[in-house]
C-alpha atoms as one frame of an Amber mdcrd trajectory, in Angstrom:
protein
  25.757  77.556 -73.290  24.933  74.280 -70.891  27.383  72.980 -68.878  28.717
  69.887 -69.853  28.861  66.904 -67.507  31.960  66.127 -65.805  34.452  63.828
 -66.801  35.085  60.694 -64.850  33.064  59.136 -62.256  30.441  61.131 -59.484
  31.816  60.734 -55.779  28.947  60.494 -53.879  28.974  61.142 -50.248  28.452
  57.393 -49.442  30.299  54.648 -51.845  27.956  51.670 -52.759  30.190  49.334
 -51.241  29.654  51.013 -47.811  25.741  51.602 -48.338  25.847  47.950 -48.519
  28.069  47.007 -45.700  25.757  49.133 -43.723  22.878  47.554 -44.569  24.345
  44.332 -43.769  24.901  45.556 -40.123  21.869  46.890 -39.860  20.123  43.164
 -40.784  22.607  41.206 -38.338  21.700  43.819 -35.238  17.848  43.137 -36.328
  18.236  39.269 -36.528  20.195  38.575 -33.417  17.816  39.346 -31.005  15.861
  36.686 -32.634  18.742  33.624 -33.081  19.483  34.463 -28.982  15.553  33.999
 -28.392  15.251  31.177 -30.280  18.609  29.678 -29.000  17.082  30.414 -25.232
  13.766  28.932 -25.883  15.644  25.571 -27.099  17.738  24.938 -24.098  14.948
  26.107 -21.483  12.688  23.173 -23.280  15.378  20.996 -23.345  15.970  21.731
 -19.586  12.490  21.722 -18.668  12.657  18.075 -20.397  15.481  16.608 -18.014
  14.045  18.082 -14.933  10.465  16.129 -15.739  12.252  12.828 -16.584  14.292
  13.064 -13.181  11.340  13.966 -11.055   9.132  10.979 -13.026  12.469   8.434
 -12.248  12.406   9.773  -8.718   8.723   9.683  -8.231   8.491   5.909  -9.343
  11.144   5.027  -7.130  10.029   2.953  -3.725  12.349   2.211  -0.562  13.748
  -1.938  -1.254  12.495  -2.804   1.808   9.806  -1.715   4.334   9.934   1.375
   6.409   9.327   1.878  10.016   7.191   4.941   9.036   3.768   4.300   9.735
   1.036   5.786   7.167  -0.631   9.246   8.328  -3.941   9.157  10.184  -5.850
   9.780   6.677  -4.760   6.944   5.225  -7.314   4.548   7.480 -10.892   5.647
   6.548 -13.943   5.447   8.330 -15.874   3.030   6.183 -14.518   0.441   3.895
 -12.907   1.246   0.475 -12.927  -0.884  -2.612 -10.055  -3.105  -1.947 -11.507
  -6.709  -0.436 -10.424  -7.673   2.955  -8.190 -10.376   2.739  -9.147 -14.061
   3.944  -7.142 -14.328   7.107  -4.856 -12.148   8.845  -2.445 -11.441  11.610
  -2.025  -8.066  13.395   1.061  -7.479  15.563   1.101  -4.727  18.131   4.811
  -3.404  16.999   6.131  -0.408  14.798   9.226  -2.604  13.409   8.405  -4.572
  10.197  12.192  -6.066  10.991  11.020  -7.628  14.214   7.869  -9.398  12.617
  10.043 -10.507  10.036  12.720 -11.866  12.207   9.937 -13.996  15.116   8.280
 -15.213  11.736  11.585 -16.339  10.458  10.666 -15.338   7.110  12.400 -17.057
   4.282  13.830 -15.750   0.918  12.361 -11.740   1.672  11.899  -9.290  -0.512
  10.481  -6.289  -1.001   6.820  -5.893  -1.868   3.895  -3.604  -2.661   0.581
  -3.183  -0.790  -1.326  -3.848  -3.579   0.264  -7.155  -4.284   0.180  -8.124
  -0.912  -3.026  -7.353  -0.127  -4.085  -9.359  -3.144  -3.016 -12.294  -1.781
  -0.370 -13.184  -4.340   2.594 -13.718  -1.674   2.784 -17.082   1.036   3.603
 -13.988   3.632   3.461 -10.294   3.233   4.045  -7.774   6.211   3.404  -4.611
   5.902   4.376  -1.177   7.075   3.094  -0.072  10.190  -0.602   1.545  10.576
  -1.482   3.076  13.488   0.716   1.441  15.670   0.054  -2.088  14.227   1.333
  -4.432  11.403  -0.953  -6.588   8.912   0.681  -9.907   8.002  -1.508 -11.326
   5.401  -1.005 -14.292   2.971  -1.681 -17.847   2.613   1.361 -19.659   4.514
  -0.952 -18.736   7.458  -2.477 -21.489   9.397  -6.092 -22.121   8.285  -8.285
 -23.284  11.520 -11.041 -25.278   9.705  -7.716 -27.638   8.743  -5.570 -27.914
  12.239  -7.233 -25.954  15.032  -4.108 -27.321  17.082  -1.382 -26.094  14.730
  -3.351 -22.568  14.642  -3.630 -22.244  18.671   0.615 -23.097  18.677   1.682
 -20.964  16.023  -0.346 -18.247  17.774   1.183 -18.967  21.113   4.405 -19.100
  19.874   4.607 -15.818  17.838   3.133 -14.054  20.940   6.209 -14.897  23.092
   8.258 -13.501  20.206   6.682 -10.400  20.020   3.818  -9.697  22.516   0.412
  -8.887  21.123  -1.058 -10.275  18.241  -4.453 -10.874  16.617  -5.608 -13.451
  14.038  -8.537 -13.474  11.711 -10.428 -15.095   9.484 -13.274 -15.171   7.047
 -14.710 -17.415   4.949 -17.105 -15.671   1.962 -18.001 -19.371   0.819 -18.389
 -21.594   3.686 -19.012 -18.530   6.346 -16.034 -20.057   8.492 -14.594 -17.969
  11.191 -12.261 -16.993  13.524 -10.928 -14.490  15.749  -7.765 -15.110  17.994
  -5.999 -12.670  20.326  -3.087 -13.758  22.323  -0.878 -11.760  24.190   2.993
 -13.074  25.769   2.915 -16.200  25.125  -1.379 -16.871  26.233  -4.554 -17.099
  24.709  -6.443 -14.428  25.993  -9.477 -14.721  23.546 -10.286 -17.400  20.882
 -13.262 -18.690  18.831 -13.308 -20.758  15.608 -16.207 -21.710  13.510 -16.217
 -24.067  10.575 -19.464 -26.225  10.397 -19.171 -26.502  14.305 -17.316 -24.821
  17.040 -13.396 -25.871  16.841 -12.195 -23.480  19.199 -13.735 -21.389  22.156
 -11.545 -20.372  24.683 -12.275 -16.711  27.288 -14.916 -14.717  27.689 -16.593
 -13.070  25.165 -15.036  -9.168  24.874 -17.141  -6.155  24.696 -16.750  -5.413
  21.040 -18.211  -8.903  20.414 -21.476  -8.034  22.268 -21.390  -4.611  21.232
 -21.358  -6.383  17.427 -23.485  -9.524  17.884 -21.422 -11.849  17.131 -22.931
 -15.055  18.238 -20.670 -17.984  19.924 -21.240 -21.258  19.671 -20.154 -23.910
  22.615 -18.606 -26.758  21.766 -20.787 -29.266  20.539 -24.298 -26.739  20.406
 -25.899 -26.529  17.088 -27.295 -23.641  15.754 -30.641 -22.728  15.452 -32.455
 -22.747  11.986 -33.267 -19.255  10.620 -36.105 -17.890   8.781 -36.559 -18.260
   5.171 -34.430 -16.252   3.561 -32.533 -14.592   6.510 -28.927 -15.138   6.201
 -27.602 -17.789   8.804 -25.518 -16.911  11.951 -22.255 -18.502  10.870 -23.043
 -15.976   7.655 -23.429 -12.743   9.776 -20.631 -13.355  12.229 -18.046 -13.670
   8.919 -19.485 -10.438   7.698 -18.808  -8.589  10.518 -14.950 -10.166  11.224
 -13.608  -6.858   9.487 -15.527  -4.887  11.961 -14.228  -7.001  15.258 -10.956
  -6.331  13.704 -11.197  -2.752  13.652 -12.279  -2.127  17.586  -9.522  -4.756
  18.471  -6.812  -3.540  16.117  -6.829  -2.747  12.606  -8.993  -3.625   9.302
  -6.838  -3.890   6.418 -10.116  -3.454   4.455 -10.656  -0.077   5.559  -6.909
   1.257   4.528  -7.588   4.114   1.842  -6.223   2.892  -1.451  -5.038   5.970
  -2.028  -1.992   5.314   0.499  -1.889   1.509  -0.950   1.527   2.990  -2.867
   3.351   4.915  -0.062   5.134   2.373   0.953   6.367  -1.280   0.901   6.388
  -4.388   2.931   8.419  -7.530   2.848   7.131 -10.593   1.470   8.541 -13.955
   1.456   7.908 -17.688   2.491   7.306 -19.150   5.874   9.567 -21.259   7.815
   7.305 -23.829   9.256   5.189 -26.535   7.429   1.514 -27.207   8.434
């Protein structure tokens, strides 16, 4: 005879409520691994994100006011960039944008950019010193071809103040022109062209004859050119920038790349032409 099956329930080794449990256990040791990885790749994206916007804030940020650090050698290039030299120009022998502000008596300053004060949009703009110099560039300057005597006093005076400084100017219109430099308080070298000599004042330096820059005396006209050939009073405005540059400094020649290093001070000036 067969044997007849039991009565009441099989015991198995393992009951189906632990079989399950254990699979359960097994699942949550597989899936954690993943939740932590995925939890770690959130907050190193979201920390990656903070440190980006903090460095981008910081980046953008510029001093209020203009530094006594001068720009690094590379920033003054051997041949002209892009930017267009400005009109008319001082440069000041000094490293201390404070002290240029202060003999200018500068009105209502505030801090400004290279590029908008190289584009002319400010009455005054100093800027940060360049190789031992600084460019003060804008139109409250005095214009020669209007007051050749307020342009030799304001000259004279702002040397006392603060020793050397240099004026230019260039006309790409009219071809008017002028080149100043006065040093303590006297005139050491002056010419000023507009239609006729307004101004001519110490000898001729060597980086004029060394350019060919051709001075006028009072009252001599100058000779006709050939047809086509551009004028004298056209060649000696093109080549201002370069006069500029063995005297001092051209401000046309400053790579733009440095144009947003740092900032000048801009404001209004204090006397009335």
């Amino acid at each position: 005879m067969g044997s007849s099956p039991p009565d009441g329930p099989v015991n198995f080794p393992f009951e189906t409520s632990d079989v399950v449990r254990r699979l359960r256990q097994v699942n949550s040791w597989e899936v954690m691994p993943v939740l932590l990885l995925l939890l770690f790749s959130i907050a190193l994206s979201v920390g990656m994100g903070i440190v980006v916007l903090v460095l981008r804030r910081f980046a953008g940020r510029q001093p209020l006011a203009a530094t006594s650090l001068e720009l690094p050698p590379t920033a003054f290039q051997e041949h002209p960039c892009a930017f267009r030299s400005p009109g008319s120009w001082l440069a000041i022998k000094s490293r201390s944008p404070l002290s240029v502000q202060s003999a200018l008596g500068l009105h209502n300053p505030k801090p400004c950019s290279w590029i908008q004060g190289l584009a002319g949009e400010e009455k005054l703009f100093i800027a940060p010193p360049v190789k031992g110099w600084i460019l003060v560039i804008g139109s409250g300057l005095p214009d020669p071809s209007d007051d050749v005597d307020v342009c030799f006093r304001f000259l004279l005076d702002l040397s006392r103040k603060v020793g050397q400084v240099q004026f230019f100017s260039a006309s790409r219109v009219l071809h008017y022109h002028a080149w100043v430099k006065a040093d303590g308080g006297r005139i050491v070298r002056a010419y000023a062209w507009a239609g006729k000599t307004l101004w001519q004042q110490g000898s001729r330096t060597a980086a004029e004859k060394e350019l060919g820059l051709k001075c006028f005396d009072y009252f001599e006209k100058a000779e006709p050119t050939a047809f086509g050939q551009p004028d004298t009073a056209a060649l000696n405005a093109d080549k201002v920038g370069f006069l500029a540059a063995k005297w001092s400094i051209d401000p046309g020649r400053i790579d733009a790349r440095f144009l947003q290093m740092e900032r000048g001070i801009a404001g209004e000036p204090s006397w009335h032409f």
